[in-house]
C-alpha positions as CSV (number, residue, x, y, z in Angstrom):
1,X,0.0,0.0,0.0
2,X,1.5,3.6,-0.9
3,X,2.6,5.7,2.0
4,X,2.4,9.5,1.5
5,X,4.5,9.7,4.5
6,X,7.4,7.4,3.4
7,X,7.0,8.6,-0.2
8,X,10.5,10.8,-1.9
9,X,10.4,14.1,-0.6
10,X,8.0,13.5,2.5
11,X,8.9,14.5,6.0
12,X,9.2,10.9,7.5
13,X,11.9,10.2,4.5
14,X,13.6,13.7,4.6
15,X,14.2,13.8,8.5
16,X,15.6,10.6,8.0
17,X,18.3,11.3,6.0
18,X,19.1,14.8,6.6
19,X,21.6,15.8,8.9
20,X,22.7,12.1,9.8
21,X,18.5,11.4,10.8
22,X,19.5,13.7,13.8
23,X,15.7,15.5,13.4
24,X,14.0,11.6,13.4
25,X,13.5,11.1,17.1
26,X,12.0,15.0,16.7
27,X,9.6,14.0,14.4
28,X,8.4,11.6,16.2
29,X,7.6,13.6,18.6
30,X,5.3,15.6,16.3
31,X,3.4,12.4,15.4
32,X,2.9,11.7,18.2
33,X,1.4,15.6,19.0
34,X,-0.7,15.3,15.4
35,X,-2.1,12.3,17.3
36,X,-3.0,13.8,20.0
37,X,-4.4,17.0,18.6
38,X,-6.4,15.1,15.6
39,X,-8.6,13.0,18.0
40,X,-11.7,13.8,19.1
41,X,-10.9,13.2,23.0
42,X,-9.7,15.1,25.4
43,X,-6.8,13.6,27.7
44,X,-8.4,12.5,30.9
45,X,-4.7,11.0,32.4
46,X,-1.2,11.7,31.8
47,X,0.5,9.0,33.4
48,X,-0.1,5.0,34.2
49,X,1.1,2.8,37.2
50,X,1.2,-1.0,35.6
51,X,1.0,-3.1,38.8
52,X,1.6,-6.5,37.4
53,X,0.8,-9.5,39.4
54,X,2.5,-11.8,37.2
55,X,1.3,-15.4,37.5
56,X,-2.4,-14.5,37.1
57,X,-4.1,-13.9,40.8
58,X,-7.1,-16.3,41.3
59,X,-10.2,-14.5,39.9
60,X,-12.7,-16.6,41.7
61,X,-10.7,-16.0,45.1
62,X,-10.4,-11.6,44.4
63,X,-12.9,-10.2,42.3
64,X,-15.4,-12.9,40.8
65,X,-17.6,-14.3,43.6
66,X,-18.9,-17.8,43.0
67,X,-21.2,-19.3,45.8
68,X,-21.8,-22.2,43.3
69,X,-18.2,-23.6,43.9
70,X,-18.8,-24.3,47.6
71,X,-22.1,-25.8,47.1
72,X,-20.7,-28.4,44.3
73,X,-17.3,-28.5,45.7
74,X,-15.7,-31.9,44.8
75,X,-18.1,-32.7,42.1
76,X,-16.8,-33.5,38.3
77,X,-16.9,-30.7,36.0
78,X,-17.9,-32.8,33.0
79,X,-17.3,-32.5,29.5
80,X,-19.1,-29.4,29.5
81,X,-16.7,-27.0,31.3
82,X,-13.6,-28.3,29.6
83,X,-11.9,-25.4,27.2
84,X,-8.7,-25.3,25.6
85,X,-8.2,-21.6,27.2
86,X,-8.1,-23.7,29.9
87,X,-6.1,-26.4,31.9
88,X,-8.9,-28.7,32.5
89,X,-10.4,-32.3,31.8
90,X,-13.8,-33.9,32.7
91,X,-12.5,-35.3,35.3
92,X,-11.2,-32.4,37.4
93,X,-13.9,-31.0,40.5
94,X,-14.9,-27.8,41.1
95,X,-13.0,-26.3,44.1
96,X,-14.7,-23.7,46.5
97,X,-13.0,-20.3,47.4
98,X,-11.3,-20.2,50.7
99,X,-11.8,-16.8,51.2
100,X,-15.4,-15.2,51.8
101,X,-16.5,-11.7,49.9
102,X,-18.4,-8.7,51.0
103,X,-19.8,-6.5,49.2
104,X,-17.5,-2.9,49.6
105,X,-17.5,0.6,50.2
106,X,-20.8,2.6,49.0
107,X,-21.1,1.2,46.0
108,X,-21.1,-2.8,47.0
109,X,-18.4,-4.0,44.9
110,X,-17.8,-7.3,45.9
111,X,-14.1,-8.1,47.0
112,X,-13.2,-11.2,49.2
113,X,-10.9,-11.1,52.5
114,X,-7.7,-11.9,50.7
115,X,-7.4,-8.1,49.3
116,X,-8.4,-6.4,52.7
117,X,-6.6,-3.6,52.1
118,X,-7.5,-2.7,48.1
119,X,-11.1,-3.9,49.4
120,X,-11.4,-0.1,50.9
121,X,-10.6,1.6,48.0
122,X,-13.3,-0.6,46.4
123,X,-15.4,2.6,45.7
124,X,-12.2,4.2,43.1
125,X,-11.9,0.3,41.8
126,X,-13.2,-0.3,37.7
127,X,-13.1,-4.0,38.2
128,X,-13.6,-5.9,34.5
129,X,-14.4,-9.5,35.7
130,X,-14.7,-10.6,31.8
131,X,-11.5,-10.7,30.0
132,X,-10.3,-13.9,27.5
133,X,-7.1,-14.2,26.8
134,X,-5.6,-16.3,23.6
135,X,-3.9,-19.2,25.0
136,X,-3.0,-20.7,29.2
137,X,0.7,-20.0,28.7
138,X,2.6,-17.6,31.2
139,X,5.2,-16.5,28.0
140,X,2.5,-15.7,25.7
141,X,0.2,-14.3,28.0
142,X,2.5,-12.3,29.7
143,X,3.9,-11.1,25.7
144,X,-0.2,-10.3,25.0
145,X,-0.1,-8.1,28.2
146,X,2.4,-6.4,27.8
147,X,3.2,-5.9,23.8
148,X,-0.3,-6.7,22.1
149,X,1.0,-10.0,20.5
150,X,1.7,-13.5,21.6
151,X,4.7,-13.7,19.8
152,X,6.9,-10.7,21.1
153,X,9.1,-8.5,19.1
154,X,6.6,-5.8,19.5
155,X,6.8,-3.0,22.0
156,X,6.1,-2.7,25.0
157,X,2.8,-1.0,26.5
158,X,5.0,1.4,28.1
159,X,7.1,2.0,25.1
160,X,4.4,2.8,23.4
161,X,2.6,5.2,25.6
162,X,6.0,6.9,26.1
163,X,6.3,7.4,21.9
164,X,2.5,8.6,22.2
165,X,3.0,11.4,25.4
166,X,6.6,12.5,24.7
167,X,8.5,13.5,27.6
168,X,7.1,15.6,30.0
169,X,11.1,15.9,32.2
170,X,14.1,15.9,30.1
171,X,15.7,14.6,33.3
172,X,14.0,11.1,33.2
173,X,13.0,8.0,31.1
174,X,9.3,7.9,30.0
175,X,9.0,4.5,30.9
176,X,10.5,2.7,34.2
177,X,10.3,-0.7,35.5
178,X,10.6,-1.3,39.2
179,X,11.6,-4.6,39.2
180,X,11.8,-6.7,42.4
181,X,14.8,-9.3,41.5
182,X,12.2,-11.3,39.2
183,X,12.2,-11.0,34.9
184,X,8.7,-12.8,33.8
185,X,7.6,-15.7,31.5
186,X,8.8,-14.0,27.9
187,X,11.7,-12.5,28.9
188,X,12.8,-8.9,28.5
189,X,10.9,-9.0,25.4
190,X,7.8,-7.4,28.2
191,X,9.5,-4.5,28.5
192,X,11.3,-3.6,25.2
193,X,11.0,-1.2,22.9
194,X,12.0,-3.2,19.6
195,X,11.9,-0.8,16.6
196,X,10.1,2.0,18.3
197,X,13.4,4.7,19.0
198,X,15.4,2.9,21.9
199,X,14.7,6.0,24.1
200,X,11.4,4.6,25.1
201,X,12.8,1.5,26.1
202,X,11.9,0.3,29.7
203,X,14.3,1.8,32.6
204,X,14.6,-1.0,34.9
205,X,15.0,0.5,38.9
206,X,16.4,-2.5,41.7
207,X,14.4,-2.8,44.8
208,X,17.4,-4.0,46.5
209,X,20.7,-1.8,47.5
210,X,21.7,1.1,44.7
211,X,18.4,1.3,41.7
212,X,20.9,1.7,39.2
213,X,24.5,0.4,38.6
214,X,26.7,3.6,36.8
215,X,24.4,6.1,37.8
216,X,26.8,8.3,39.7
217,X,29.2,10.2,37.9
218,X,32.5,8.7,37.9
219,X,34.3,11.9,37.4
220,X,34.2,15.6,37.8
221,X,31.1,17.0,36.2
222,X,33.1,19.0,33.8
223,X,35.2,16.2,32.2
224,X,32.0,14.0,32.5
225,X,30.0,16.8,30.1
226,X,33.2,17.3,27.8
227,X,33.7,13.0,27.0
228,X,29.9,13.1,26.5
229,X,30.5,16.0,23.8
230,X,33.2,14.3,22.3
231,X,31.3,10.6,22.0
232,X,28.5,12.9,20.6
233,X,30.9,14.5,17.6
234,X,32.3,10.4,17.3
235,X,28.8,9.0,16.8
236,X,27.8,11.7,14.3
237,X,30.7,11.6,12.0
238,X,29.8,7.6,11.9
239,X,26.2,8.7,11.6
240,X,27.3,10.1,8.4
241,X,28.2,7.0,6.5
242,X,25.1,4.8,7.5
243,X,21.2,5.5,6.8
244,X,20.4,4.2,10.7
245,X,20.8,8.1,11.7
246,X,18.0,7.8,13.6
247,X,19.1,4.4,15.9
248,X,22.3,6.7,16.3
249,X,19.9,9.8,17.6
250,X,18.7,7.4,19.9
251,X,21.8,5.9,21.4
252,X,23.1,9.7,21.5
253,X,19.9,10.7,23.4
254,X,20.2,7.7,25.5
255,X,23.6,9.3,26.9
256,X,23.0,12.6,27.5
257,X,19.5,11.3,29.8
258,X,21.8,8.8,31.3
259,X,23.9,12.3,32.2
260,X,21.1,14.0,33.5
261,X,19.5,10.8,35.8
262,X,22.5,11.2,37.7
263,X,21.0,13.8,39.9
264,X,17.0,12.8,39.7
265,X,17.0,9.3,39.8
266,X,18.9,8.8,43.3
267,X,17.0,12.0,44.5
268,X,13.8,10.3,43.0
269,X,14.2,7.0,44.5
270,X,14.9,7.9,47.9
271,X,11.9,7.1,49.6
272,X,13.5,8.1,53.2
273,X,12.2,12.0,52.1
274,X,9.1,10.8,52.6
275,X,7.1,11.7,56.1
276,X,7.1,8.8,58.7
277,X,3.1,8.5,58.4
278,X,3.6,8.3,54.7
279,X,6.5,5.4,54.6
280,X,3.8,3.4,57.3
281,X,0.8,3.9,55.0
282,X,3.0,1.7,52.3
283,X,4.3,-0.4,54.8
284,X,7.7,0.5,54.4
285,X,8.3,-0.7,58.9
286,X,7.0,-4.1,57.4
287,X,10.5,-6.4,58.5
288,X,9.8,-9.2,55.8
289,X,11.8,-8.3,52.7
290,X,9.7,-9.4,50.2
291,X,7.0,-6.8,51.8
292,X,9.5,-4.2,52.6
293,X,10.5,-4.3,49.0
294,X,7.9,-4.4,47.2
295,X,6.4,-1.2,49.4
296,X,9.6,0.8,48.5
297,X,8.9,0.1,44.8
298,X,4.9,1.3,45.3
299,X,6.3,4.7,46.8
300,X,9.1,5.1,44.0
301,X,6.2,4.8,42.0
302,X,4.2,7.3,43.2
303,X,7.2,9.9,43.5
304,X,8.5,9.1,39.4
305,X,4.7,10.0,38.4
306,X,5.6,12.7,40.6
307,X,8.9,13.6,38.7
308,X,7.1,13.3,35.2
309,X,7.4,9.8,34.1
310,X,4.9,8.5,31.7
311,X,4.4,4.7,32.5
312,X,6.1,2.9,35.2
313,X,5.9,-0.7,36.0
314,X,6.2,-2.8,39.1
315,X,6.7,-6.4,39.1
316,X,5.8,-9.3,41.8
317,X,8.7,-10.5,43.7
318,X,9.1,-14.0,43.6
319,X,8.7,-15.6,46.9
320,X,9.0,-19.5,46.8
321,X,9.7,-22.1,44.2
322,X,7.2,-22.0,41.3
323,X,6.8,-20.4,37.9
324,X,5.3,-17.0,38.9
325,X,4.5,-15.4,41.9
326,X,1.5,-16.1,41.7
327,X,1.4,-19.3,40.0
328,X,-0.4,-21.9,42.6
329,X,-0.8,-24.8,41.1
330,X,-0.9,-26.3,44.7
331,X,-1.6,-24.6,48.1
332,X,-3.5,-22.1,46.8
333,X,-4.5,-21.0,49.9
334,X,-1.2,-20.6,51.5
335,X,1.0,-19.0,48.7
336,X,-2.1,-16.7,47.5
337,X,-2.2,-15.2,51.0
338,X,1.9,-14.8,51.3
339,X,1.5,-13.3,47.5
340,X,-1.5,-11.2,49.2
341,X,0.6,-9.9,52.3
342,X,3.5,-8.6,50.0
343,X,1.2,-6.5,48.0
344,X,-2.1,-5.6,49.6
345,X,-1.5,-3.1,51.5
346,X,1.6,-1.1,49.0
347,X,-0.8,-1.2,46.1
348,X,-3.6,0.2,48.2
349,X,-1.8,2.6,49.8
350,X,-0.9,3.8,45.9
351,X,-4.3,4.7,45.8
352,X,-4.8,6.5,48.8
353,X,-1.9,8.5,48.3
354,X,-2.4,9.4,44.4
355,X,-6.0,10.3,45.6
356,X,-5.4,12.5,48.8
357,X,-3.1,14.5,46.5
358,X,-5.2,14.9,43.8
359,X,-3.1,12.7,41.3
360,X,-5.9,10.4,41.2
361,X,-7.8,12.2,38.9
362,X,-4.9,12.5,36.0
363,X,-3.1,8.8,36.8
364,X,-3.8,5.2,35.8
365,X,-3.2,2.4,37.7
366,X,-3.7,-1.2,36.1
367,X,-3.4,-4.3,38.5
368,X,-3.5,-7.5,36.2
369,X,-1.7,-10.2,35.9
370,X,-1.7,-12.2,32.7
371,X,-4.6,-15.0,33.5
372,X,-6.9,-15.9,36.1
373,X,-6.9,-19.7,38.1
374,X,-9.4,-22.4,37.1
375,X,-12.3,-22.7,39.6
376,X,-11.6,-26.6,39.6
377,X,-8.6,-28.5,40.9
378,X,-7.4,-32.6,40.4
379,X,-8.7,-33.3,43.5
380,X,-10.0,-31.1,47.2
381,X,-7.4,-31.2,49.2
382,X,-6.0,-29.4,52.0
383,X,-2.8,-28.5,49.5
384,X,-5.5,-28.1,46.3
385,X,-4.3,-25.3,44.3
386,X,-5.5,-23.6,40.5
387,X,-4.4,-23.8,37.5
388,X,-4.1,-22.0,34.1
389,X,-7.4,-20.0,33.1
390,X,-7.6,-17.2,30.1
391,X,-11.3,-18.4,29.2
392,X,-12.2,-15.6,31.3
393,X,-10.9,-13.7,34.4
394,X,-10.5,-10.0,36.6
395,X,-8.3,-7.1,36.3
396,X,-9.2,-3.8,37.8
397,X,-8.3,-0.2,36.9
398,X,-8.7,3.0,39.3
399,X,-8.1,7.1,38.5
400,X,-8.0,8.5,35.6
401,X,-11.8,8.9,34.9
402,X,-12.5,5.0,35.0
403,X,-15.7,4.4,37.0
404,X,-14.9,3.7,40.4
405,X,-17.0,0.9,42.1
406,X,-18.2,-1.2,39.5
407,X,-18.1,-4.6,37.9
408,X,-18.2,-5.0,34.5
409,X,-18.3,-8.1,32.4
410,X,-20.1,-11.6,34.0
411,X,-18.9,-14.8,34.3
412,X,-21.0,-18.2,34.9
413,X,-21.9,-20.0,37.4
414,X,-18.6,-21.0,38.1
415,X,-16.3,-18.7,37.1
416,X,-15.3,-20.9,34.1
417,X,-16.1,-18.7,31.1
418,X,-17.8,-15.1,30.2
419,X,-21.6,-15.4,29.4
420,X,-21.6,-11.2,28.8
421,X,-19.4,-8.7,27.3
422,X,-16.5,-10.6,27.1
423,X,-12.9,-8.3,26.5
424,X,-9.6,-8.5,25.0
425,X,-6.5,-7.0,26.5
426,X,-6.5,-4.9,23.0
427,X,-9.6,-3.3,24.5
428,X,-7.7,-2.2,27.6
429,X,-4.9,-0.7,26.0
430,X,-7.1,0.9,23.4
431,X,-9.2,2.5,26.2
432,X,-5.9,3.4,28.6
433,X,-5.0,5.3,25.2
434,X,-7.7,7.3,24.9
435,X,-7.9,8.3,28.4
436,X,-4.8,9.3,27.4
437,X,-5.6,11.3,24.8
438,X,-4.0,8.9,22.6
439,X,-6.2,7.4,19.5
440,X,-5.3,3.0,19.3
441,X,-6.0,3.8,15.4
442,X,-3.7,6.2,14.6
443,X,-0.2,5.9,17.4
444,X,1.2,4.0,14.7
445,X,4.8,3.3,13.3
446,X,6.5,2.5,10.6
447,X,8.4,-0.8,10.4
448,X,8.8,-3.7,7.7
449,X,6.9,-2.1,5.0
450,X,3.7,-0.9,6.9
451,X,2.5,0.4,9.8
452,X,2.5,-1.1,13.4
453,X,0.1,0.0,16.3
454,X,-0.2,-1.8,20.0
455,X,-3.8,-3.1,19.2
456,X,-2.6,-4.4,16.0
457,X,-5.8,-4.8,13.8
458,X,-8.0,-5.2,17.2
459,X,-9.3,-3.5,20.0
460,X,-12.1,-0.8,20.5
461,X,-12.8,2.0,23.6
462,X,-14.8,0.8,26.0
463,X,-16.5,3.2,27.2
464,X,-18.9,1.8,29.7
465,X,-15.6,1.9,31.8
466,X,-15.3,5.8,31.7
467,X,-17.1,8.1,34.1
């Protein structure tokens, strides 16, 4: 298919090749600006928290109450409730929750005792209880999450939304990860930025002793800023005898913010500014590591939204031998509660924090993990556990001008499928775009002859989700 914008003498090809490509990574800015200012919406949010509870967090134990799996506990499934979306056989027996619900805050969203914590913020909570996933894989689920496609070699959710927004600091990364010592099913492929401009590549901040290795200068500021000058004057004479100008830009970019982190990201990350009553509200005077750490990472998270990063991530640490932290095949029970006690409370107090200073309003935050858990098991057991489930399960979204309070979406019976309004994970992101401002149709780029967008050929704004 022609493209006006690739054709001889068009922008895109001209600020290509002119001066080395050293005006590409510019123009993509004004894409992404021309995006912005084209649509028809006006940006609710400016910024997303991605908690990711990686492993896939029992729907039918959270968000999805089932009174039906207590009352034919230990009972066959049949052939009826077997799916390939699914880790199940005929032979498997539904398995009761061991946690009770109650219905919430003002509006009586229904949240069982595991999330005690989230379960008072129920009334800012958009909980979609309906979402199908392709395939019960952890690699190409978490891949779908994250980049759109089961495959990978796409960018990330957070590269893209830092392509769309631009930078709002020239002292920071659009896109961080806070990553707890744990890299997910698929790789670093979750986070990357594959052919978008490597500046929007993921950031990745340690929970654990310094954020970042090489982050403090190793030399007097003035020496530093004159070997930075003189890579710069390397990389463009070489810049001159390739056509990759722009992946030269990018590295050349990538420096000189490197040069300016040095002073905001160990001032950024240094939760110990914080107020006493604020470190407690996270949990940061919890002793256990795994809870201590994964607090630090929810405050950092607040404080980069703070500093004017788009999109930051924070991963699940993980806590005992298995797949995913989350990933109870057995002792479902025991593991979901130690995975509950490490993040409760942090991502709660998230909430609470972005809302009491009215950051609420113009943030995101996503919890999801990649799946849900079957609502059968082998066999009821003391050590029963759940298994791999994309044939529908919960996420929840808060701020940003989702509808706090509801449920949206049904599953059966059981918990086993979606009987109404069943949604893709290309609906989320095409939604999260346009509370951005962003239009899913049109944040495109150009790659291998044609252009590429996170939803692919998919997705649509649900708005049914948006106050």
């Amino acid at each position: 298919m022609f493209d006006p914008t690739n054709a001889p003498g068009s922008r895109r090809r001209f600020l290509r090749s002119a001066s080395c490509g050293f005006g590409w990574l510019a123009w993509t800015s004004l894409i992404a600006a021309e995006t912005r200012a084209d649509s028809a919406t006006r940006p609710r949010a400016r910024n997303v928290i991605f908690c990711f509870m990686d492993g896939g967090p029992s729907h039918v134990d959270t968000f999805d109450p089932k009174p039906a799996l207590t009352r034919y506990q230990g009972q066959s499934i049949g052939q009826g409730a077997v799916s390939k979306k699914s880790q199940s056989t005929s032979d498997r027996v539904w398995l009761g929750s061991p946690w009770r619900f109650h219905r919430r805050g003002e509006s009586g969203l229904w949240v069982s005792d595991l999330l005690p914590e989230i379960a008072r913020c129920a009334d800012d909570l958009c909980v979609v209880r309906s979402l199908v996933g392709e395939a019960p894989l952890h690699g190409q689920q978490n891949l779908l999450l994250h980049t759109g496609r089961v495959t990978g070699q796409a960018p990330s959710f957070g590269s893209w939304v830092s392509y769309g927004l631009a930078a709002e600091t020239a002292n920071l990364p659009g896109y961080v990860l806070l990553n707890n010592d744990w890299i997910p099913n698929g790789g670093l492929e979750n986070f990357s930025s594959a052919f978008l401009p490597a500046t929007h590549e993921a950031t990745m901040l340690r929970a654990k002793g310094v954020p970042m290795d090489n982050i403090v200068p190793g030399s007097p500021d003035g020496i530093q800023r004159r070997k930075l000058d003189l890579l710069a004057l390397q990389d463009r004479a070489f810049a001159s005898s390739t056509a990759e100008g722009d992946v030269i830009e990018s590295a050349v970019r990538n420096y000189e913010t490197a040069y300016r982190m040095q002073a905001a990201i160990p001032a950024t990350a240094d939760v110990l500014q914080e107020s006493p009553a604020t470190r407690r509200l996270y949990g940061l005077d919890r002793t256990d590591d795994y809870q201590h750490f994964f607090a630090v990472q929810c405050l950092r998270a607040r404080r980069l939204i703070e500093a004017g990063v788009r999109f930051v991530e924070i991963t699940c640490p993980l806590t005992h031998a298995n797949n995913s932290p989350w990933d109870q095949h057995g002792q479902i029970k025991k593991y979901h509660t130690e995975n509950a006690l490490i993040t409760d409370q942090p991502v709660a107090a998230l909430i609470q924090d972005l809302k009491q200073r009215g950051l609420l309003d113009e943030t995101i935050v996503l919890w999801a993990g990649e799946m849900g858990r079957t609502p059968h098991t082998p066999k009821v057991s003391e050590t029963a556990g759940r298994d791999h489930h994309v044939n529908g399960y919960s996420i929840f979204l808060a701020g940003g001008g989702f509808r706090g309070g509801m449920a949206f979406g049904t599953t059966d019976e059981f918990g086993n499928s979606v009987v109404d309004r069943p949604l893709t994970i290309h609906d989320i992101h095409a939604t999260i775009l346009h509370q951005l401002g962003l239009d899913h149709e049109r944040l495109t780029f150009r790659y291998g002859g044609r252009d590429h967008r996170l939803t692919d050929v998919h997705g649509h704004v649900v708005r049914e989700l948006l106050t």
